[in-house]
N, C-alpha and C positions, 0 to 999 in steps of 0.2 A: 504494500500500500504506500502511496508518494503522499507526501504530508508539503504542502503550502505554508511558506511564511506570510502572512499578509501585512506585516511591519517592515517589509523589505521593501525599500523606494525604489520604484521604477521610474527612472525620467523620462521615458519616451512614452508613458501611458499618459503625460500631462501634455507633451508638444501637440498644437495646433497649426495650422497652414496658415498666412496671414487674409487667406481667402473668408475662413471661415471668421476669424475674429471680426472681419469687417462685418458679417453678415450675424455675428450675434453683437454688433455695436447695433444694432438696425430693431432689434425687439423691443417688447413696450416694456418692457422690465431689462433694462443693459444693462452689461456687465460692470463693476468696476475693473476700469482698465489701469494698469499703474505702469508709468515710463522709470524705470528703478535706474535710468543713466543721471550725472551729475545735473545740478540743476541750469548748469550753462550749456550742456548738450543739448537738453530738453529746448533750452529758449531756439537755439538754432533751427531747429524743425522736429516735428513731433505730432505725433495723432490728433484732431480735432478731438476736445473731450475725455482726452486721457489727463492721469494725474501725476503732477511731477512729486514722484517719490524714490529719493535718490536710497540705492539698496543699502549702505552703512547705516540710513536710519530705521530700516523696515523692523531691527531688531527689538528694539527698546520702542519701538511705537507700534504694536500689532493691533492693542485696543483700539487705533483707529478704522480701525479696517473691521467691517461686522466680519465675526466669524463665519457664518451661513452665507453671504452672497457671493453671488458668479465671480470669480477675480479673475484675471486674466494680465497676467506681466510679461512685456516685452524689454530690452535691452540693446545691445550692440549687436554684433558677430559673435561674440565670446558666447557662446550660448551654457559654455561650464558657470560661467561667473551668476546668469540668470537663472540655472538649474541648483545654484545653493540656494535663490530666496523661495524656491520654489519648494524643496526639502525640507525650509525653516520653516514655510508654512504648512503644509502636511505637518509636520513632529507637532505645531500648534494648533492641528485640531480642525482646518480651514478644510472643508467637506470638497469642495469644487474650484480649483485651481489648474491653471495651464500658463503657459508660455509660450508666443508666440517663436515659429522655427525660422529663423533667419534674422532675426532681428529686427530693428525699426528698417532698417534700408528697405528689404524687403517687402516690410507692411506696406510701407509708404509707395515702392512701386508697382505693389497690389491695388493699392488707394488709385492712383494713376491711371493701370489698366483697366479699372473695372468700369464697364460700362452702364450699369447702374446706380454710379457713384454720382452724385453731381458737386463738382468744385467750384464752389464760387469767384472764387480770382480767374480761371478760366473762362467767365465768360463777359460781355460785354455790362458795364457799367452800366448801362439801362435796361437792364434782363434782368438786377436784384431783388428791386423791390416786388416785380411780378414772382422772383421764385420763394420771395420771404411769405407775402400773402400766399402763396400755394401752400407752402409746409403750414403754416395757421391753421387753417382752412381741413389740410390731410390729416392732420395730426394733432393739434394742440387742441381746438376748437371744442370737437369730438370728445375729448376725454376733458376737459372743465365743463362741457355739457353735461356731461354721465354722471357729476358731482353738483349739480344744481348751480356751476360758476359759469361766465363766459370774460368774455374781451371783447374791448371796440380798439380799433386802431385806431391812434391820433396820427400819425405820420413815422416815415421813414427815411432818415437820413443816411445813406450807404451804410454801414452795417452795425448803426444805431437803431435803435426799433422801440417809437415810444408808444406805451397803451392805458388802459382805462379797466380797472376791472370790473365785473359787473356778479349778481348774481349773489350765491354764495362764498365766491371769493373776495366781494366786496366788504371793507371794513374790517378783515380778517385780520390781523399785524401778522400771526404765526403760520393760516394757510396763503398769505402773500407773497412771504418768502419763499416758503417749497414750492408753491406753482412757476413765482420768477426765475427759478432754480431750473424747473422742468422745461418751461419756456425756451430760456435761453441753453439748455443741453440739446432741447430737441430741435430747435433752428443751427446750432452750432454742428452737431453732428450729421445732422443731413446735408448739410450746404458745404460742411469739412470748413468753415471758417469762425472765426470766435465773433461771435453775434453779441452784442450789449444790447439787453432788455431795459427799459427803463419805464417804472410807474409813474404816472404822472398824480 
């Protein structure tokens, strides 16, 4: 009879393709994605919507991170370097974690080819605001509807986006925050550009 360890880390049961990370960035429940490279790499380019957490601090800061949500860390080339925070978290308990295989370069020129992707710098400066009202509309609109909230737009200025809440998100100070939060993830990640929400 063959007896299994199941405390034995496998890392290649955590890599992911950076195909598929882009396409669980795209769920109504996303992953936390974490960039574990230094926080000057990170400024130089890096996923819409990911978070800069450089890997020296992952260790002494796990509480930030819920234990039960989707995590997903990407890196450099070095994929041993991003397979230790990956180990730290497994030994800590983090149920569903992976690492993107190749790194940011990768991702990013996954982001690039995909043709479902829409990048907002690629395209003409008076295409924005039509694709910022589309993502409202697909996606944001719909789900503060489902909550008794909505939005009016007051205007947009390139990738400023001022609104108006309405509904039950009105008057909220606590559900204002997390909807602006949602808001601007959900235009920032679909568009691949950092979008600034603003209440007015």
């Amino acid at each position: 009879m063959k007896f299994t360890n199941n405390n034995v880390f496998e890392p290649e049961k955590h890599a992911i393709e950076p195909e598929v990370c882009l396409k669980e960035r795209r769920k109504n429940m996303p992953p936390i994605i974490l960039d574990i490279r230094t926080q000057d790499d990170y400024k130089t380019g890096h996923l819409v919507g990911a978070y800069s957490f450089p890997g020296e601090y992952l260790k002494d800061n796990l509480n930030q991170i819920p234990p039960y949500a989707q995590v997903i860390l990407y890196g450099d080339a070095d994929e041993e370097n991003t397979i230790s925070y990956i180990k730290l978290l497994v030994e800590n308990k983090f149920s569903d974690v992976s690492y993107v295989s190749g790194g940011v370069e990768k991702l990013l020129a996954a982001l690039n080819a995909a043709e479902d992707e829409v990048i907002l710098d690629n395209l003409p400066k008076e295409e924005w605001s039509k694709r910022i009202e589309s993502i409202l509309d697909e996606k944001v609109r719909p789900t503060l509807a489902a909550d008794g909230g909505g939005l009016s737009l007051l205007k947009i200025e390139e990738d400023k986006v001022y609104i108006n809440y309405e509904g039950a998100c009105k008057g909220c100070a606590s559900a204002a925050t997390g909807t602006l939060n949602f808001i601007r993830n959900t235009l920032s990640t679909s568009l691949n550009h950092e979008i600034e929400v603003i209440s007015a």
